[in-house]
N, C-alpha and C positions, 0 to 999 in steps of 0.2 A: 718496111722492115723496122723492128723498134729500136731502140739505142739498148748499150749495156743495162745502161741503168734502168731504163721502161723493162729491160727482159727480167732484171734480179725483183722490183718492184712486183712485177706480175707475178713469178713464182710464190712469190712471197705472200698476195693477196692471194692466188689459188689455194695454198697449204692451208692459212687459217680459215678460208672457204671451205674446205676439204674438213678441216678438224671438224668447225660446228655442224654442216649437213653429215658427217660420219656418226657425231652426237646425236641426230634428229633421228638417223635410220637405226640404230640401236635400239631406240626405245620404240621405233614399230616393229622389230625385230623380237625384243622382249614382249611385247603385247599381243602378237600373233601366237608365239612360242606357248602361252598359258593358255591358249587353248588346246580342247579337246582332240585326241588323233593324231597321226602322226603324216608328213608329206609321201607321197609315191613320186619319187622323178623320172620313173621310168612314163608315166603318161605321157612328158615331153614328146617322146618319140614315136610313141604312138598317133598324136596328135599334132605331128610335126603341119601336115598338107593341110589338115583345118584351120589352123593357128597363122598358117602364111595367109590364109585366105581373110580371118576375121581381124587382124590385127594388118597386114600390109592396104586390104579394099577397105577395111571398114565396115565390110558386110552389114553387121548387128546395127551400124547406124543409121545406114540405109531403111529400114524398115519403117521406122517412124518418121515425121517432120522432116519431109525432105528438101524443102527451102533450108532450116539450119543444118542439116546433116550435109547436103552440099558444101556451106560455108566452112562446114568441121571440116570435108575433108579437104578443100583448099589449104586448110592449116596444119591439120594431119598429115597429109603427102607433103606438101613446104618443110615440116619439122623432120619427117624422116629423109627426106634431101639432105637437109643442115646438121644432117650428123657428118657426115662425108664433106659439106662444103665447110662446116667448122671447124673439123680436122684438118681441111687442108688450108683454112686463111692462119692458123696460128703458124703451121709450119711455116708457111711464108711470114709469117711477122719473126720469126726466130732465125731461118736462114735466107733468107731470101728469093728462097724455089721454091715457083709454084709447081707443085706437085702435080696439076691435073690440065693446068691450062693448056701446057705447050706440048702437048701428044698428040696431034694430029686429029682425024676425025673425033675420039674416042672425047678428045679436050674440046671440040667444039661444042661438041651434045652436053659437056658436064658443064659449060659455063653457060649453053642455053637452058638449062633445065633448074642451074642457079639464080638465072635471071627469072623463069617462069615463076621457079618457088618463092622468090623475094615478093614479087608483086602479088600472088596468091596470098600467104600469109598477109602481108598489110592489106589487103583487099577485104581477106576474111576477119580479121582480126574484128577492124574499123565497122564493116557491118555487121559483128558478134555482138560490140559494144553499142550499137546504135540499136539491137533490139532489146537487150538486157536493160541499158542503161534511161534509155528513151522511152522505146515503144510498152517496155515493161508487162510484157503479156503477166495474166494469171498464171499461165500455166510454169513457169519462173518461180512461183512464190507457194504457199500453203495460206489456209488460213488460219485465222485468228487462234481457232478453238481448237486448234492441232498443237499437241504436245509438243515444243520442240526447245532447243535448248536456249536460255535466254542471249546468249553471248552469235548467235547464227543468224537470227534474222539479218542483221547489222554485219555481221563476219561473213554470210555469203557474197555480200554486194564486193566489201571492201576485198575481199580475195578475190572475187571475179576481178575488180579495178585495178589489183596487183600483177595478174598474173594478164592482163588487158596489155599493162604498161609495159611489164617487160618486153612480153614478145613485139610491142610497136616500136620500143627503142632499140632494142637487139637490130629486129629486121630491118629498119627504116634505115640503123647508121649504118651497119654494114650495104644496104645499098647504096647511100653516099658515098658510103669508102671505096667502093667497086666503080663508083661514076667518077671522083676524083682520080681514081688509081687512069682511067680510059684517057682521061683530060691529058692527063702526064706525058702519056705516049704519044699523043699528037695526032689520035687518030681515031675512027669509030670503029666498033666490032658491031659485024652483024649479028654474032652467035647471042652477042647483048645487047638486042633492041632495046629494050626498055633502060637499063643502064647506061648506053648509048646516047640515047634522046635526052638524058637528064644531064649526060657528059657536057653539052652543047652549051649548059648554062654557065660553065667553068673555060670559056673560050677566052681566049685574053689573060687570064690571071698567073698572074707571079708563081710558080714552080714553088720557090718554095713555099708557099701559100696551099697549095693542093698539098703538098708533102705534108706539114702540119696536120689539112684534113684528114688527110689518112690516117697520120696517127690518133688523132681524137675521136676520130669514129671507129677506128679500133678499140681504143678502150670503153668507148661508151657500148660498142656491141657486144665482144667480147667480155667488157667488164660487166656486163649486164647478168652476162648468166655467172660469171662470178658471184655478183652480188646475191644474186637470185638465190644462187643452190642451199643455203643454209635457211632458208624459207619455203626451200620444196617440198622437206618431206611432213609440211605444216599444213598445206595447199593443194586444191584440188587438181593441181595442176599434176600430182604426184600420180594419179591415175594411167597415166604413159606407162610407166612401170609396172602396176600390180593387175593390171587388165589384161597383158598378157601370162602375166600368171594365173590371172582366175582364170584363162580360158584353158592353162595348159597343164593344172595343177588339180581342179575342182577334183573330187571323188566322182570314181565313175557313175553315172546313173542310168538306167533303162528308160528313166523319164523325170521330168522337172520336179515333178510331184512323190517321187518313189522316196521316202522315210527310213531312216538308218534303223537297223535292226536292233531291237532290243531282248537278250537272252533272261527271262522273266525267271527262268532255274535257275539260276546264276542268282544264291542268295545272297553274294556276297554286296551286288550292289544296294549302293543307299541313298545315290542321288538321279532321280527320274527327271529329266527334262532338264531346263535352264532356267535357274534362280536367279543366277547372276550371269554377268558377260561371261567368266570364264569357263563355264558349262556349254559353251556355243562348241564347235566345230574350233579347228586355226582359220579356216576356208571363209566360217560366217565372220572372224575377227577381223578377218584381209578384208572383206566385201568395203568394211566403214573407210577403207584405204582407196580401195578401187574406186569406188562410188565420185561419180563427178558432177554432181548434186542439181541433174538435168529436170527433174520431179516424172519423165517419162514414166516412171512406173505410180505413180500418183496419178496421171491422168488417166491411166488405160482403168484403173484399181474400182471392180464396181461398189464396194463400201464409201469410198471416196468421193466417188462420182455421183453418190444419193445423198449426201450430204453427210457420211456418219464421221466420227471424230478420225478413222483410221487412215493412216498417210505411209504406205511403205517405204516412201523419202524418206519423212523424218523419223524411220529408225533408224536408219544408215547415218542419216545426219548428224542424229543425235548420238551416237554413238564413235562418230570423227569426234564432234565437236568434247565430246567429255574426254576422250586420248588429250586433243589441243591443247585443255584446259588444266590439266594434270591430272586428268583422272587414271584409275586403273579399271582393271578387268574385274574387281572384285564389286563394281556397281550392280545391283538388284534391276533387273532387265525392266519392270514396272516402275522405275527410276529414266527410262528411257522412252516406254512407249505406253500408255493407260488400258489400263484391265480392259476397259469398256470397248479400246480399239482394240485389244487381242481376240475378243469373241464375237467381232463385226467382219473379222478377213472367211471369207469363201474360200478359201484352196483352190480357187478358179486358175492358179497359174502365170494369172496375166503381170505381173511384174517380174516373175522371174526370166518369161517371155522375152518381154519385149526390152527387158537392162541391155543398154549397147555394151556395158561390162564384166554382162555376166554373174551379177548379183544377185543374189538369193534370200530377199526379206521374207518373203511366205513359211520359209525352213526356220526361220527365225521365231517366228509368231507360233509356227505348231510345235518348235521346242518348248515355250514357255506354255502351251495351253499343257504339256506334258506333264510339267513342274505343277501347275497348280491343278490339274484333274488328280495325279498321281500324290503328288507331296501336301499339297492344302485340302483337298477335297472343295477345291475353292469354283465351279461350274457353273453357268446357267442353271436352275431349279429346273426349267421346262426339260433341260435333258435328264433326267433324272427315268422318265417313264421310259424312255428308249434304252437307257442304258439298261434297268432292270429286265425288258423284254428281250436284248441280246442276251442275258443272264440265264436269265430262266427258259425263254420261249426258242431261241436261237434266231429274233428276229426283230427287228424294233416296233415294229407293228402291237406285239402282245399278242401275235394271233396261234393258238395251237401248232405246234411239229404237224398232228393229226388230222388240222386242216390243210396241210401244204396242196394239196392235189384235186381240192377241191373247183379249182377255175377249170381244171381238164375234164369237170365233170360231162358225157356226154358226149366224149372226143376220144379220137383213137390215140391218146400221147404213151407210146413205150414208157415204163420205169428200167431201168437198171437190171433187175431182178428179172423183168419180163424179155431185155434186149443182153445180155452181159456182154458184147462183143460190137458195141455198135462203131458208125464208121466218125459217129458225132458224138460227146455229148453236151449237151444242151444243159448249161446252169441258167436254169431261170430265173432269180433272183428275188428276194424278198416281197419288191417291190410288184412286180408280175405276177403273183403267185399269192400274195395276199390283199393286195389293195386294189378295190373295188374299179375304178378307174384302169387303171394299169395292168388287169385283168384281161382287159379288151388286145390291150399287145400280144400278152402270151395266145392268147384265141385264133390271133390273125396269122403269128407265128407259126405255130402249130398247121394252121391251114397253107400255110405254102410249103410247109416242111413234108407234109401229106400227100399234097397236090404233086410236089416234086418227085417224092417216093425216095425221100431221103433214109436212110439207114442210121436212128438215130435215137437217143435214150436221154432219161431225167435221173436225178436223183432221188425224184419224189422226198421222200417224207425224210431221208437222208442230209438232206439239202440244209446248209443251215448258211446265215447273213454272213458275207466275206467279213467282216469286222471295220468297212473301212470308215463307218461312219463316227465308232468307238475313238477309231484310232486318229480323225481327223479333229477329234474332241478332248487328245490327249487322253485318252481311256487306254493304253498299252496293254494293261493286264485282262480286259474284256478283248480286245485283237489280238492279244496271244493266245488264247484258248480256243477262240474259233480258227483263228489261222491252222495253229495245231491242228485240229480236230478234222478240219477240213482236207488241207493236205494228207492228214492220212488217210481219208475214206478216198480221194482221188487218187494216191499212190496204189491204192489194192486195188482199185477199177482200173489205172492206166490209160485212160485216155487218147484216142488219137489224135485227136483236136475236142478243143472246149470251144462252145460258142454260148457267148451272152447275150439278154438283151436287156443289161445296162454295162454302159461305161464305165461305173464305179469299180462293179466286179472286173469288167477285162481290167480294169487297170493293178487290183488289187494281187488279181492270180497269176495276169501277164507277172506283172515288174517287183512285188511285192512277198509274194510265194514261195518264188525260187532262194531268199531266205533262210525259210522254213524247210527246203528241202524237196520245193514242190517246183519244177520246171514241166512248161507245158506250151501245146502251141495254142493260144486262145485268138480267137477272132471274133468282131463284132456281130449281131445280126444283118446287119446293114452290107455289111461283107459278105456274108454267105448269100443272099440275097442276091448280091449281084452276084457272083459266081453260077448261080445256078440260070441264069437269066444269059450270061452267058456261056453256058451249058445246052441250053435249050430244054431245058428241064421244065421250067415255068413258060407261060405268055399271058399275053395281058389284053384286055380288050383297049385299045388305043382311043376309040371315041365312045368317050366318058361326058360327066358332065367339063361346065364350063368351070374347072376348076385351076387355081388361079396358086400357088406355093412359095413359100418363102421357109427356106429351112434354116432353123435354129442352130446353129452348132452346140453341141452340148461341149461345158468346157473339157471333160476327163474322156472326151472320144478324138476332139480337135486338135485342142490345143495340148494337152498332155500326151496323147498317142497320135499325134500326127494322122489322124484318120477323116480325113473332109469331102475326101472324091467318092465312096460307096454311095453314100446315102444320096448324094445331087445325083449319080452314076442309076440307080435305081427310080427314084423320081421321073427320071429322062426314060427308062426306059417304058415304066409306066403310063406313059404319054401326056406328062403334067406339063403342063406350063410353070417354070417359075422363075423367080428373081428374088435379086442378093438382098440382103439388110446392107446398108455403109459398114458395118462392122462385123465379117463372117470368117469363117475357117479360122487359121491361128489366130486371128484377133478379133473372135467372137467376144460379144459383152453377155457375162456370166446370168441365168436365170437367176439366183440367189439362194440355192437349196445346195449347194456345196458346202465342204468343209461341216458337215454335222449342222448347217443352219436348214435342214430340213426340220429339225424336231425341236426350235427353238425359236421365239419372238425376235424379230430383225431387231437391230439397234434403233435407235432413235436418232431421224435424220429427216434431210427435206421430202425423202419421194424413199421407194421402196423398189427393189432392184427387178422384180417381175416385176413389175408394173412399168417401168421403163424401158425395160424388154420389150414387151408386149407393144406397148407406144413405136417401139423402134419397127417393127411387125407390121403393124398398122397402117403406121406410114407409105411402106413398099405397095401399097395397093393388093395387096395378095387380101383372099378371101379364107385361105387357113394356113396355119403356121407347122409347117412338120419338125416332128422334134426325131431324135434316137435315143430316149433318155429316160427312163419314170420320173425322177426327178424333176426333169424340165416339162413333161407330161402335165404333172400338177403345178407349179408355177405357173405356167402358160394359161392352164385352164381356170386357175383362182386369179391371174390379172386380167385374162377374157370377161371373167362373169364379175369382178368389183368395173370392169368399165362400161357392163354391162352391152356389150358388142356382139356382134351374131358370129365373130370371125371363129372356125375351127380349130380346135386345137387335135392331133393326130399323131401316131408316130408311121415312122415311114413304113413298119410292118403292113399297119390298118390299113394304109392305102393302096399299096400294093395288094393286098390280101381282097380290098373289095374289086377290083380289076382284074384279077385273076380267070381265065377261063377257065 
């Protein structure tokens, strides 16, 4: 219990505690506030049961690195104990009741679960700091030729070492104080082993000797997060707080990848994309708040990972580190992250994924390609021929309307005109339906859809590219016209289900559409596939050759629509053998034809991101790679033939299709 004057002193050092972090939290308060949109609070409540789950278990951190994600949550579950065990040691230093102790069963669990938490937190801390500080993995740091703020290389360490320190003084004194407070009484608690055992070292000693203790480990713990808090909302330690706000506040989305809507009638707008920070989102502002500067989305990131300049850490980083520094929101986003890494990101998802906070750098990256395709004209040259052929042709390819229907040459495929009422319809997609390779999908398609005696229509020559590859290029006003154009011809047809066979499109029409006005139920091929399979619709001849599978995840069927079980679900029933890559389903490594890098030169880097793919393929022993994807179709089959390998490349149609009885 303190003396008068320890209590009027503490008061005192709390307020002007209180004053400067109240300073700290206004000015992220103001910096969130200039951006774009406004909060919905009613999400809270929607999101109340996912929210207990990802913030009380930790869920999102579980996923990756599960040696430190253990360690996190030793300190995690310790910190959210010592909310409750710090409310009630101050009471006790104020009046001298312990609040929790002396209640019976209820007081023995809460002071064995403050002894658990004690020894977790310094447990976890100690070993935090010994891999950071020590062990020093890469995956901790960026490289060289990564943009990042000059004042962070040096200010990650020293903030790790601050917020290291507090929680080992905090924890460490307050369980001295709880080991002298046991001494005092003359006795051991079992409910406090570990505080107990260390009591043992205080045997013998002068009473008022321990009293002292107690007080100065009170103030060294207790003053600790005094001292602390006006350098929290500085520190990434600040993430306790706005991580559950990203998870409870984010705008809704139908998927990781799905794009804020932009009304191109609406002539009154004049600013297209993100020029500067305060064109973001408040949501993308919060992220550089949330962010606990783990590089987890650095690692998964396949531009990153082949060696290209782009680091989805270091925008977030850089974008703390310029708040820190006194910046405002009125910085020029290519002041934070280089041109060259803007138009190396895939839209493959995988950082958004896998943020244990829920961070959003990819939304970041395709607002600024927004600003400069829309506001500079400032684009890769190589897109220049795709963007023309969505223009004109309705297709990136450049290949005639007039040829749409030319792969069905020879084949019984319904059009629309010829079926008006079917129970399917089938959008084939640019890719399918023009590209020589990709060709062979829609073929195989078509033959199980036949074999099946499916009820089921095209849009033939009606048919025009979902726009998404415009739009993942920052082209809005080429995805407005087709999106438009499209939704309408699919609102007079109505639809009872749409099936694709690529991802780009489900995702475009699924999540992106409804928009535009267009809601529909879309499902993959890979899904219809099975369905019929289990229908008993199709069968398959089970002894085939010795063929040997490793299915590719496409990232906008996996990891964007959560779609992993059809296509292995079909394989299986095909009677393939197959086996995983190290990195499948949501955290598939991206083919490198996402985000509009189909119709453009990869960056310049160590290795190339299909070809790393492919290698990762290779390795499994498998003799061909099944894709669900056009996209990853040709990736797969241009890192097959540069590595010059006999290995197959397939989508899961063609092989179902040639086993077909």
């Amino acid at each position: 219990m303190l003396t008068l004057v320890e209590k009027i002193l503490f008061v005192i050092a709390t307020l002007v505690s209180l004053y400067f972090t109240y300073r700290g939290v206004m000015k992220i308060v103001a910096h969130i506030s200039s951006g774009q949109g406004k909060v919905d609070w009613s999400l809270v409540w929607k999101r109340i049961g996912d929210l207990i789950v990802k913030v009380g278990l930790f869920q999102p951190v579980f996923r990756f690195r599960l040696g430190p994600s253990i360690l996190h949550g030793l300190i995690g579950w310790g910190f959210l104990s010592f909310l409750l065990i710090n409310l009630a040691d101050l009471i006790y230093a104020y009046t001298g009741f312990k609040l929790l102790d002396n209640t019976g069963l209820f007081g023995d669990i809460y002071r064995l679960i403050a002894d658990v938490a004690n020894v977790a937190i310094v447990g976890g801390i100690l070993a935090m700091a010994f891999r950071r500080f020590i062990l020093r993995p890469d995956t901790l740091s960026t490289r060289d030729t990564t943009l990042l703020h000059p004042k962070a290389r040096a200010g990650i360490m020293r903030d790790s070492a601050i917020v290291a320190t507090f929680i080992f003084i905090h924890n460490t004194m307050r369980f001295l104080g709880e080991s002298f407070g046991v001494a005092l009484a003359g006795h051991t608690d079992s409910w406090q082993p570990s505080i107990s055992a260390v009591s043992q070292l205080w045997a013998g000693v002068d009473a008022s000797v321990l009293v002292a203790g107690e007080h100065i480990a009170f103030w060294m713990s207790i003053g600790a997060v005094v001292a602390f808090l006006p350098y929290f909302p500085y520190s990434k330690h600040i993430h306790l707080f706005f991580a559950p706000l990203n998870f409870a506040l984010k705008p809704e989305r139908k998927s990781i990848g799905e794009l804020s809507y932009i009304n191109l009638d609406d002539q009154s707008i004049e600013q297209f994309g993100a020029a500067k920070m305060k064109d973001l989102g408040w949501e993308q502002i919060m992220d550089s708040y949330a962010c606990i500067m783990c590089f987890r989305c650095q690692e998964v990131c396949p531009a990153y990972n082949t060696g290209k300049l782009l680091s989805p850490a270091a925008l977030e980083i850089n974008k703390r580190y310029h708040f820190n520094n006194g910046g405002t929101t009125d910085v020029p986003m290519l002041d934070l992250i280089s041109e060259e890494a803007v138009w190396a990101c895939t839209s493959c998802g995988a950082c958004v994924d896998i943020c244990p906070v829920g961070n959003e750098p990819m939304r970041d990256i395709l607002d600024i390609r927004r600003n400069l395709s829309m506001m500079e004209s400032a684009f890769p040259k190589q897109l220049e021929s795709a963007f023309k052929g969505m223009e004109r042709n309705q297709n990136p390819w450049n290949v005639s309307q007039g040829d749409r229907m030319k792969w069905a040459e020879g084949m019984s495929v319904p059009t629309i005109e010829q079926n008006a009422e079917p129970e399917i319809l089938w959008w084939v997609g640019c890719a399918p339906a023009t590209d020589t390779r990709a060709q062979k999908t829609a073929q195989a398609f078509a033959k199980i859809l036949n074999t099946a005696g499916v009820n089921y229509a095209v849009l033939g020559k009606n048919e025009s590219c979902t726009g998404d590859s415009a739009r993942r290029a920052g082209r809005e006003d080429i995805f407005f016209g087709l999106a438009s154009q499209n939704v309408e011809i699919l609102n007079e047809v109505a639809p009872k289900r749409i099936v694709t066979t690529c991802p780009h499109c489900l995702h475009t029409i699924k999540n992106e559409y409804p928009a535009f006005g267009g809601n529909y139920q879309v499902i993959h091929h890979t899904q219809l596939i099975n369905e019929l399979v289990g229908a008993g619709k199709i069968s398959m001849n089970l002894e085939g050759d010795n063929m040997k599978v490793t299915f590719h995840d496409p990232c906008y069927l996996g990891r964007h629509n959560k779609i992993t079980d059809a296509p292995r679900d079909d394989l299986k029933a095909a009677g393939i053998e197959t086996v995983e890559m190290p990195r499948n389903g949501a955290k598939s490594f991206c083919c490198g034809a996402g985000g509009a890098q189909m119709w453009k030169e990869e960056e310049e880097g160590s290795a190339r991101v299909n070809v790393t793919r492919f290698a990762e393929a290779k390795s499994t022993g498998a003799n061909t790679v099944a894709v669900g994807c056009p996209f990853c179709l040709t990736m797969m089959t241009d890192a097959s033939k540069a590595d010059g390998d006999s290995m197959q490349v397939k989508d899961v149609a063609e092989i179902v299709a040639e086993r077909l009885k």
